[in-house]
N, C-alpha and C positions, 0 to 999 in steps of 0.2 A: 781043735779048730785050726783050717787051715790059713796060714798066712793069708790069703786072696781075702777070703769069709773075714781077717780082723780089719784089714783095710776098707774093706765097704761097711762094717758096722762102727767106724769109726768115721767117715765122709758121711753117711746116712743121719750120724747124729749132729754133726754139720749144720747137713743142711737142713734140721730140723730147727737147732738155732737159730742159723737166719733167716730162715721162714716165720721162727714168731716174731724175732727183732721187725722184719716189714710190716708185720701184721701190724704190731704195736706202735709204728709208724703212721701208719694208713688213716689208724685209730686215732690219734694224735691231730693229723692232715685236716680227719672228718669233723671230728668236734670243733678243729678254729674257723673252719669255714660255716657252719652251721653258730656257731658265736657271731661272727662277723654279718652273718642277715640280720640275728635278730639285733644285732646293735643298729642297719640300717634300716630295719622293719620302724625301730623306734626313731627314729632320726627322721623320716618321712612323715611319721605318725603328729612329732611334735610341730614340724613343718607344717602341717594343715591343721593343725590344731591354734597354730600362729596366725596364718591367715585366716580363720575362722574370724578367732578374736579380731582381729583387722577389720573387718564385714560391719563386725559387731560393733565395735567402735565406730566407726564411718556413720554408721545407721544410728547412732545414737548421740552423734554431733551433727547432724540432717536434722533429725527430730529437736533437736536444740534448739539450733535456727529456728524452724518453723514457728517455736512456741515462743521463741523472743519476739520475733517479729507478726506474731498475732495472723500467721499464714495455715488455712489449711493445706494439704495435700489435695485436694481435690481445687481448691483455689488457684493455689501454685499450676496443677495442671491448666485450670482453666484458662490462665495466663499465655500460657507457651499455646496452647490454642491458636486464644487471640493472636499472637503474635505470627504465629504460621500462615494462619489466613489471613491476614493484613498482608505479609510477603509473595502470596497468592495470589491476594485481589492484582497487586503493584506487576506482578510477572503475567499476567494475564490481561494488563493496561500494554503494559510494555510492548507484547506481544501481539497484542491489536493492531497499537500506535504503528509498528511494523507493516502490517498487513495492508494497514490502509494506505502506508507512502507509497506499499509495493503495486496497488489499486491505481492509485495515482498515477504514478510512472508507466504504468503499461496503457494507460488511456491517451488519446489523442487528445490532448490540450483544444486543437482546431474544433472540435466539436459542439462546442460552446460557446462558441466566439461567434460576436455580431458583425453581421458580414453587409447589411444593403447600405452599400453607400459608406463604411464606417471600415470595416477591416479587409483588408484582401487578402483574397485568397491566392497562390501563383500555381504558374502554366502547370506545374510537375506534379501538384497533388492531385494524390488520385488516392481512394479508402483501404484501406488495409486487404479487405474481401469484403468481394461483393457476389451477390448470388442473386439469381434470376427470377424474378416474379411469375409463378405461373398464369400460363393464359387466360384461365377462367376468368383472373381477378382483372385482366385490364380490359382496356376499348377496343386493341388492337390483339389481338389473339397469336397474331402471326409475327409482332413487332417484339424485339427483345426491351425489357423495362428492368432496371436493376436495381438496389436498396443494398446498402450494408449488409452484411449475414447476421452482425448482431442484431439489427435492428427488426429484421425480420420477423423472429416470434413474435412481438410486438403487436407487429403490420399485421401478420396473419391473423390471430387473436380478432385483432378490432373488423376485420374484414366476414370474417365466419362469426363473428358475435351479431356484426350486424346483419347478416343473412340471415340469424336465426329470429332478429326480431323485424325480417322481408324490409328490409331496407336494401336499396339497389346499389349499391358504392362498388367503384370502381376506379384503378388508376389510368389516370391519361398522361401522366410525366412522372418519371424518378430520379434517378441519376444522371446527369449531364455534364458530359468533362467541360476543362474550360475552352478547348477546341468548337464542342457543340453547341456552348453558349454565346461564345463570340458568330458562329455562322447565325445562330438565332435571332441577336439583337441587330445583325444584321439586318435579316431582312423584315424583323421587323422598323427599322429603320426606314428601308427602301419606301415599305406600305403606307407606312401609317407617317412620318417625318423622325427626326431624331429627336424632338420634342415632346411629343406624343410618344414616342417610344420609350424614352424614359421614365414615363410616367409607372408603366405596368411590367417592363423588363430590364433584369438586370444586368450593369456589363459583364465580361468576360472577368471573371474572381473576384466577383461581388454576389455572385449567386450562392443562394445557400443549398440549391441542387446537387453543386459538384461534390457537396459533402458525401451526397449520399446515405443520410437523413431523412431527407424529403421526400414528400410525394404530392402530387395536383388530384385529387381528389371529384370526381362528376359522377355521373350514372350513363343508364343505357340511351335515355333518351338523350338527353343534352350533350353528352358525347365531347368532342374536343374544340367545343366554341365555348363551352361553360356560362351561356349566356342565362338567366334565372336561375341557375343556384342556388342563390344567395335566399331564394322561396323556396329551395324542393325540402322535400320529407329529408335525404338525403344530410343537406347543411344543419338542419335543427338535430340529427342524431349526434354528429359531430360536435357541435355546441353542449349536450349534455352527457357524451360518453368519452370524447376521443383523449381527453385527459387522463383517464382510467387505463392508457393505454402508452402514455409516457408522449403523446401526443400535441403539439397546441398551435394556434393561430400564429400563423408569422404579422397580416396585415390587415388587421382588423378596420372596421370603417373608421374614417379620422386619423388616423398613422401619420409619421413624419416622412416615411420612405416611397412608398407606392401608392398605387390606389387601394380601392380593397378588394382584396383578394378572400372570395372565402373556400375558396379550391385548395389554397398553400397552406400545409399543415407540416411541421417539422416537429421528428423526435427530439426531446430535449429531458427523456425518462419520465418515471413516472412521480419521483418523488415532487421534480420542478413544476409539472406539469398539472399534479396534484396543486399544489400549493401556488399558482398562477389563477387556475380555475377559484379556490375558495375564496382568492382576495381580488378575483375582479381585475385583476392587470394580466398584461399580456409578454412575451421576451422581451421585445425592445421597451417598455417601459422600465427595467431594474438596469442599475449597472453594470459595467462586465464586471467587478469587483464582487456582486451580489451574486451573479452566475454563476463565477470558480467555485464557489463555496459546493455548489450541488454535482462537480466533476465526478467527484467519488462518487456517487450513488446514480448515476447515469444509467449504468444495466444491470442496477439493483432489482 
């Protein structure tokens, strides 16, 4: 054997050495890591085995209670129930209460207020919006006549209700600033004296016109003298419908303010208007203290 051949069978055996030394290394390596799970396989295991019993426990000092205090589970529910819906009804008051101040607030206070003679009204007010009465419904076809926009459905409502049961209604006045009120009492003034004027027209921001609420109420024939009215088919519809309509009598016969007017009918809604009609009294009989009360429900 040549020198070269003992030197490589002598490295060969080497590294045949330490090739099993690593193996047995490796071997060594694999089994403590393969120890080491299952030490935390069990370590996890007992963990949930611990909170189990925790569950368990819990659930079986619940059940304690219960039987001490002579509570079913179904009772115990029943309770928090009630209680939820009791914080329900209270959140859904709350909620209202809300609604209604925010009703409130965005109403015109002025629209309820008694105006002949008692509150005034000034030069600047004028309605929020107001929308134009079509021609069909008035005397003058060609004359512009205006109403609140809220008020409107209303108006219309009672005007096509009562065409449908051939009653002839028509408006002859609506909306009047206090500009056209004071030329008015004017000349009615002029005509009739300042005395006699006052009897049937209002002054300037005491008319309940410039609300723009109102309307003067006639038909085709009697037109804008409105002289028998107070007989036509026309005025007895008014008397038994126009309430239904949020409607009512400003100047009934007898009044402290004017004479009587059975032409002047003023929205005042339908809840007030309602409940005026049942009990036989008219606006100006209740206090303004009695009035605020039905603000909110005005174009209910």
């Amino acid at each position: 054997m040549s020198l070269l051949s003992k030197i490589w069978a002598s490295d060969r055996k080497r590294i045949y050495i330490v090739a099993g030394v690593l193996l047995v290394i490796l071997l060594i390596l694999w089994q403590a890591l393969t120890f080491w799970k299952v030490l935390d396989i069990q370590k996890q295991a007992r963990d949930k085995n611990e909170a189990l019993d925790q569950k368990i426990s819990d659930i079986e000092i619940i059940l304690l209670a219960a039987q001490e205090s002579n509570t079913t589970l179904a009772e115990a529910l029943a309770a928090a129930k009630e209680k939820t819906d009791s914080l329900s009804k209270e959140f859904k008051k709350v909620s209202g209460d809300v609604d209604d101040l925010e009703k409130i607030t965005l109403t015109d206070p002025e629209l309820l207020q008694k105006y002949s003679k008692v509150y005034f009204l000034n030069e600047h007010y004028v309605p929020s919006d107001l929308e134009t009465i079509p021609g069909k419904y008035t005397t003058h076809p060609n004359k512009e006549y205006q109403i609140m926009s809220e008020v409107w459905p209303y108006l219309e409502d009672l005007l096509e209700d009562a065409k449908d049961d051939d009653v002839d209604l028509k408006i002859a006045s609506a909306y009047r600033s206090f500009g056209e009120q004071a030329s008015l009492k004017g000349a009615y003034s002029v005509t009739y004296g300042a005395g006699t004027a006052n009897q049937f027209s209002a002054d300037q921001g005491y008319s309940e016109h410039q609300l723009g609420t109102t309307v003067d109420f006639t038909n085709s024939i009697i037109g804008d003298t409105f002289t028998g009215f107070e007989k036509s088919s026309e005025y007895k519809w008014l008397q038994d419908n126009a309430h239904n309509y949020g409607f009512a009598l400003s100047y009934p016969e007898n009044n402290s303010y004017y004479q009587f007017e059975p032409w002047h009918w003023r929205f005042v809604g339908e809840r007030l208007a309602k409940n005026l009609h049942k009990r036989g009294q008219y606006f100006y009989d209740l206090s303004q203290r009695e009035i605020d009360e039905y603000i909110l429900y005005l174009f209910d």
